[in-house]
C-alpha positions in Angstrom: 0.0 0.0 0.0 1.6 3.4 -0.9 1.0 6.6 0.8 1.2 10.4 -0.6 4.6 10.4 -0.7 5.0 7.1 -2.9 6.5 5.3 0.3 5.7 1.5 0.6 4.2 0.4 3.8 5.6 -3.5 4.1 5.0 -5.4 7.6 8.1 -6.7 9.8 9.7 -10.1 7.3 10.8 -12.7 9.8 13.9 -13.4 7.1 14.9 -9.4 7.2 16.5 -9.1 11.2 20.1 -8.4 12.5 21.3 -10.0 15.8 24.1 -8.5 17.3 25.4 -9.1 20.5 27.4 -5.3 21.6 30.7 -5.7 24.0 31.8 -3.2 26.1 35.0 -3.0 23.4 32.8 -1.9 20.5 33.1 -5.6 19.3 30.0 -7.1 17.4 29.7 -11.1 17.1 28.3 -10.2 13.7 24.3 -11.1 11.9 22.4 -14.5 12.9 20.2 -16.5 10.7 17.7 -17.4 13.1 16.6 -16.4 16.5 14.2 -18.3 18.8 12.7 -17.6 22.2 12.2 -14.0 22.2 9.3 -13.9 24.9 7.9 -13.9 28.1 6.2 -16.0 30.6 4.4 -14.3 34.4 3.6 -16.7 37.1 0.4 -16.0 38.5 -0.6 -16.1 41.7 -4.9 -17.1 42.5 -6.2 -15.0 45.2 -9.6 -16.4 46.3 -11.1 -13.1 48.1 -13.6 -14.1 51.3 -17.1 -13.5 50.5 -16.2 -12.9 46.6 -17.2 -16.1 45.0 -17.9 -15.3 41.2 -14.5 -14.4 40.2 -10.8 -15.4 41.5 -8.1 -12.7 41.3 -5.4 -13.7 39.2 -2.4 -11.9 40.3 1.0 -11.8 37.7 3.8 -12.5 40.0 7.5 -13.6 38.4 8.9 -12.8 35.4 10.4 -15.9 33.7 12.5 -15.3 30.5 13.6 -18.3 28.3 16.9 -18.4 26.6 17.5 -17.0 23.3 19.0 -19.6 20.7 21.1 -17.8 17.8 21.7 -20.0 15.0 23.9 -19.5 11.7 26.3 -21.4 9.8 30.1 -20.9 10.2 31.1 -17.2 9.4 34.5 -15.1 10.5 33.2 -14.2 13.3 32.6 -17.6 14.8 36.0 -16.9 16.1 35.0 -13.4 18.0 31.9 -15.9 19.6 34.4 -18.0 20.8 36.5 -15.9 22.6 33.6 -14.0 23.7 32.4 -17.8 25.3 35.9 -17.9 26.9 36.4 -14.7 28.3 32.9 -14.7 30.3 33.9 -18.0 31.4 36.5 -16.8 33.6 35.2 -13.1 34.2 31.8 -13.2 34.4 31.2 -10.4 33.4 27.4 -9.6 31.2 26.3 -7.4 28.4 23.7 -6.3 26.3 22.4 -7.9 22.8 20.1 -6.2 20.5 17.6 -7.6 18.3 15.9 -5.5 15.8 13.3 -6.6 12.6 13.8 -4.7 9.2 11.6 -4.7 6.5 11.9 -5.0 2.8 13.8 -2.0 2.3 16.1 -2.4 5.5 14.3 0.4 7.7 14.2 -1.0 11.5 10.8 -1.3 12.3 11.2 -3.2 15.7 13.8 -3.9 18.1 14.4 -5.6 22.0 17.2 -4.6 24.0 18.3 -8.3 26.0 19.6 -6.7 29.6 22.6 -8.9 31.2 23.6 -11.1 28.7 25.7 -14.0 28.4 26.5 -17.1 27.4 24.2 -20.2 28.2 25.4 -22.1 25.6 27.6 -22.8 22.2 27.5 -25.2 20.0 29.7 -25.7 17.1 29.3 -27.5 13.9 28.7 -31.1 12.8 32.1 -31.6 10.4 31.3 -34.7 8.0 32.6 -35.1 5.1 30.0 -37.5 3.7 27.1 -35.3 4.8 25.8 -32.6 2.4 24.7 -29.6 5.0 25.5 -26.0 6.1 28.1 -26.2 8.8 26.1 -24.3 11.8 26.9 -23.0 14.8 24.1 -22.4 17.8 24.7 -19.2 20.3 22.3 -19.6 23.3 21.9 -16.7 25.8 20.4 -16.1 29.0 19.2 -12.4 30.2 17.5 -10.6 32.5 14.6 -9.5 30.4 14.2 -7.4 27.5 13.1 -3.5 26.6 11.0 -3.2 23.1 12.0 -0.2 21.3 15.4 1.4 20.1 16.9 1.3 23.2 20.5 -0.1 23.4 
């Protein structure tokens, strides 16, 4: 649909997104071909009130975020992922990673800001040479919770 201007209005394509996880150094482990788990879950708590018996409260209580999973086959900066693995290993210490959602022409139309980031999990590629397929590698990370919008 265009507008006055000529402008085409496209919805969010779920193959037009950039992952990047941001270090504290500037570095960037670089664009992901798929990303899973971006959500939420609240545990909620019943309250059955004395005297109110045609409705329970239903109380949201806990916040429980599930692990990101990052998946792409074997680029340059595998190697940047893996020393990014290693280093948190022995420091600890977390980050931020940003998600955002282009559309057909590139323009950001939404984002989510992971808070305290790091590591859960790598896995790296299935070498064989008697298999045809994509060697992959699988990033999983664990966070705090996420902001929606172009914060970073």
């Amino acid at each position: 649909m265009a507008d006055q201007a000529g402008d085409r209005k496209e919805p969010g394509l779920g193959l037009r997104f950039v992952a990047e996880v941001d270090l504290a150094d500037g570095t960037k482990l670089g664009a992901w071909q798929k990303v899973e788990g971006l959500s939420v879950e609240y545990e909620i708590h019943e309250y059955k009130e004395g005297g109110v018996n045609d409705y329970i409260h239903r109380l949201p209580t806990r916040a429980k975020y599930v692990n990101v999973k990052l998946t792409r086959p074997i680029t340059p900066e595998t190697s940047k992922v893996a020393a990014w693995v290693s280093k948190v290993s022995t420091t600890g210490k977390r980050t931020q990673a940003r998600i955002s959602v282009k559309d057909a022409a590139g323009t950001e139309i939404a984002a989510w800001t992971l808070e305290e980031v790091f590591p859960a999990k790598w896995t790296g590629p299935t070498l064989d040479v008697g298999a045809n397929a994509v060697a992959l590698e699988i990033l999983e990370l664990a966070h705090h919770g996420f902001l929606n919008g172009t914060e970073s």
